[in-house]
Residue, then its C-alpha position, 0 to 999 in steps of 0.5 A: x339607552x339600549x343601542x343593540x340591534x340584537x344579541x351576539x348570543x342566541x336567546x330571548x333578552x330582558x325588556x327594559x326595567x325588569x330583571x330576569x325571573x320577575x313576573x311583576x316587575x318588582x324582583x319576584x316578588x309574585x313568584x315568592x307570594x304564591x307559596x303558602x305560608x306554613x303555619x306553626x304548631x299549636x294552631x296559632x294562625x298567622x296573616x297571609x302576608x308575610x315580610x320578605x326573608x332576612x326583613x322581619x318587622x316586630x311584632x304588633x306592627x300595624x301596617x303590612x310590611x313592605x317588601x324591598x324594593x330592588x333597584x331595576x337594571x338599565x340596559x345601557x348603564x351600570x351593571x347590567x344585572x347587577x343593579x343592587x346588592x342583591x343581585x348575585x347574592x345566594x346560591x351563586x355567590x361563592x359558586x365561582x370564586x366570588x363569594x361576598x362578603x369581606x374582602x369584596x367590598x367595592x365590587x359585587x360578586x360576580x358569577x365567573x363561567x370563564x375568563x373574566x366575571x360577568x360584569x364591567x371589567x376594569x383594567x387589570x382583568x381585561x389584560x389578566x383575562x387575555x392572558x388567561x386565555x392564552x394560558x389556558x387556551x394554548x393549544x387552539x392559540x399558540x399553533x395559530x398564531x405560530x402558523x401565521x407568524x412563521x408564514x409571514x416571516x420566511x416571506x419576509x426573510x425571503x423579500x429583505x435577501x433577494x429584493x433589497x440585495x438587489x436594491x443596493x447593487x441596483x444603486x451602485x454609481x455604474x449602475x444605468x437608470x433603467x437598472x435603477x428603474x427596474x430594480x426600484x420596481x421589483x424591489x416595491x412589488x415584493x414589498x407590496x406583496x409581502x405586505x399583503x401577505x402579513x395583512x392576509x395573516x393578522x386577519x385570519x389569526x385575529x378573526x380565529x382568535x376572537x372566536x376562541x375568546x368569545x368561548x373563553x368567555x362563556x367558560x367553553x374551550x375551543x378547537x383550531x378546527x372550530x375556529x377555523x369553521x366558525x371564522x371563515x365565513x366573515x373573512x372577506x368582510x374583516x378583510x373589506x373592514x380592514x382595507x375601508x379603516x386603512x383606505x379611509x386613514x389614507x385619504x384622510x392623511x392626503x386630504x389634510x396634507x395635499x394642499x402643502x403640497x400643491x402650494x409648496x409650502x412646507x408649513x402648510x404641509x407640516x400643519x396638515x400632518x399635524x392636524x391627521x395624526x389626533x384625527x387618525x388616533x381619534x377615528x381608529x378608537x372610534x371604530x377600535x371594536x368593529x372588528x369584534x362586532x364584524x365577528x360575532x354579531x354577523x353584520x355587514x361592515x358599515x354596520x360594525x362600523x356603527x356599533x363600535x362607533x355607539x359602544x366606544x361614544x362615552x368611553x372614548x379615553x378610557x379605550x384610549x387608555x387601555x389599546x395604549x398601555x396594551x400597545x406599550x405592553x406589547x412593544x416593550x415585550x416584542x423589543x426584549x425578545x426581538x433586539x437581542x436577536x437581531x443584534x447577535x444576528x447583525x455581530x455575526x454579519x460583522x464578524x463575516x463581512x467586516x466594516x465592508x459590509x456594514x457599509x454595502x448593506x450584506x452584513x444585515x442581509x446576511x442569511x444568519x442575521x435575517x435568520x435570527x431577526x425572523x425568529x424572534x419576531x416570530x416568538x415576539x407575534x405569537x405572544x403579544x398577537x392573541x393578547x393584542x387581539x384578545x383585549x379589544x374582544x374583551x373591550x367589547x364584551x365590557x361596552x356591551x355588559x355596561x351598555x346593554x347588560x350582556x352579562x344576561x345572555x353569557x350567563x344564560x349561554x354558560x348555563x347559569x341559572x337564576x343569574x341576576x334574579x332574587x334566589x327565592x324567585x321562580x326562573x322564568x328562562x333557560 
């Protein structure tokens, strides 16, 4: 059942049950019919109705020959428009890298204009197009998210040596309550404000992101400046969506945790914990791809909320599956580049300030280990921040081709002609 309210990409899209060129609802087969059929030399005339190429019945067969019939793509299920064996056979099977035929069997061929083929995707391309576009796309990816780390790192760096320094004087035993209060708050506004800083920063680098990957679809390539046009205007709606999911995640957590806390007792508390964490993870892949639907469908926030929310219903585990092991991924490459770092920062700390001040706290505060602490956060954000990003677009473009058969309207933004109809049928859009 087609759930969308309207196409990312600007076009006219298919009615239900019929496949683009066919103007009797049958493949084309209309389109095919009105040629005149040639007639052979000698004078020998033949019948008016003639099999469809590659379906010649023998001679002396009695009645008319029927054409075959094409099984019709569903908007909503399947593969879009590659409903049968069909459906991207001729011309464009070996156009983009997809020829059928041996070595193909188990997926039809598929047009490719860009970083992934237009039909449902499974794993392995969803991360091998992020990391494509990362690849190919590094000029317009890179600087972003290089910018926006190194933004939010010297903040940090600054935060951690000057609010947390003065935190652990402010904790010294002379020190008088009011310095401890004082120094408790200073130490929770920068925090604050550093975490606000780093919020600012994900959200412009992953609204710019997903502009350049929703082109990388399409096969196009895309500036830092236009992306940068084209995702300014929805950054206060991605920052209200962002702040709704961690407000709503917030209340939820307190909800379920508050009435331990009013009564006293520590198990009650321990089960309203427990009982949060599998609604928050349920919740947060619930509504995993209303940023991507915020960006490129140009709707409000409850309404993204209620796309992702209908494109992830059906799929839920395997969205789980693919954020979890991208998670993981990600993790695992951030703590080999980050670790080593921080370690040979904190051993110089060591070296300078001894076992004193490992255990006053300077030897981590130091300017040489924050140094190298921010630096390889810095790299580690600017690897796995696009990918992270570039998987949930693609999770949503997947839902969409599965769902509604999007794959129709990429294919005519990229330019491709006689995509999902019958080769010998006429085109009857752009």
């Amino acid at each position: 059942m087609n759930d969308s309210p309207g196409w990312a990409v600007p076009g006219p899209s298919p009615s239900d049950g019929e496949r683009p060129g066919a103007s009797d609802g049958q493949g084309g087969t209309d389109g095919a019919q009105a040629q005149p059929p040639q007639q052979p030399a000698g004078g020998q005339k033949w019948s008016a109705e003639q099999p469809p190429p590659g379906e010649w019945s023998s001679p002396g067969t009695p009645q008319a020959p029927q054409a075959p019939q094409q099984p019709q793509p569903q908007p909503g299920a399947g593969w879009g428009s590659y409903g049968g064996p069909q459906g991207a056979q001729g011309p464009r099977s070996g156009q983009y890298g997809y020829p059928g035929g041996p070595g193909q069997w188990g997926k039809p061929p598929a047009a490719k204009p860009g970083v992934i083929p237009l039909r449902p995707l499974d794993l392995g391309e969803i991360l091998d197009g992020a990391v494509a576009t990362v690849r190919s796309h590094w000029r317009s990816v890179l600087p972003i998210t290089l910018v926006v780390a190194t933004v939010v790192q010297v903040i940090s760096v600054l935060v951690q040596k000057y609010a947390l320094s003065d935190l652990a004087v402010g904790s010294e035993p002379d020190a008088s309550l009011q310095d401890l209060v004082d120094t408790l708050s200073g130490a929770m506004t920068a925090l604050l404000a550093n975490g606000f800083i780093q919020l600012i920063g994900t959200i412009i680098a992953t609204a710019m992101v997903t502009m350049i990957f929703s082109r990388a679809v399409l096969g196009q390539g895309s500036t830092i400046g236009q992306a940068w046009r084209e995702a300014r205007p929805r950054l206060l709606h991605l920052l209200g969506l962002t702040l709704l999911l961690g407000l709503g995640g917030a209340v939820l957590v307190a909800v379920l945790v508050l009435p331990g806390v009013l009564l006293h007792s520590i198990g009650l508390g321990l089960l309203g914990g427990f009982a949060a964490v599998p609604l928050v993870i349920w919740l947060g892949i619930k509504f995993s791809l209303a940023s991507p639907a915020l960006m490129l469908e140009k709707g409000g926030v409850l309404t993204s909320l209620r796309r992702s929310s209908r494109l992830v219903q059906g799929s839920w585990w395997r969205i789980f599956g693919i954020t979890a092991l991208t998670g993981l991924i990600t993790t695992f490459v951030s703590a080999v580049i980050v670790y080593p770092l921080t370690a040979l920062g904190l051993a110089i700390g060591l070296a300078d300030g001894g076992v004193t001040g490992l255990e006053n706290g300077t030897a981590a505060t130091g300017w040489v280990p924050l140094i190298l602490s921010a630096v390889g956060a810095v790299i580690a954000q600017m690897i796995t921040m696009p990918i992270q990003s570039g998987v949930t677009v693609l999770l949503y473009v997947d839902q969409r081709i599965r769902r509604e058969a999007l794959d129709l309207d990429l294919a005519r933004a990229a330019g491709l002609e006689n995509y999902g109809s019958d080769p010998a049928a006429p085109t009857t859009g752009g």
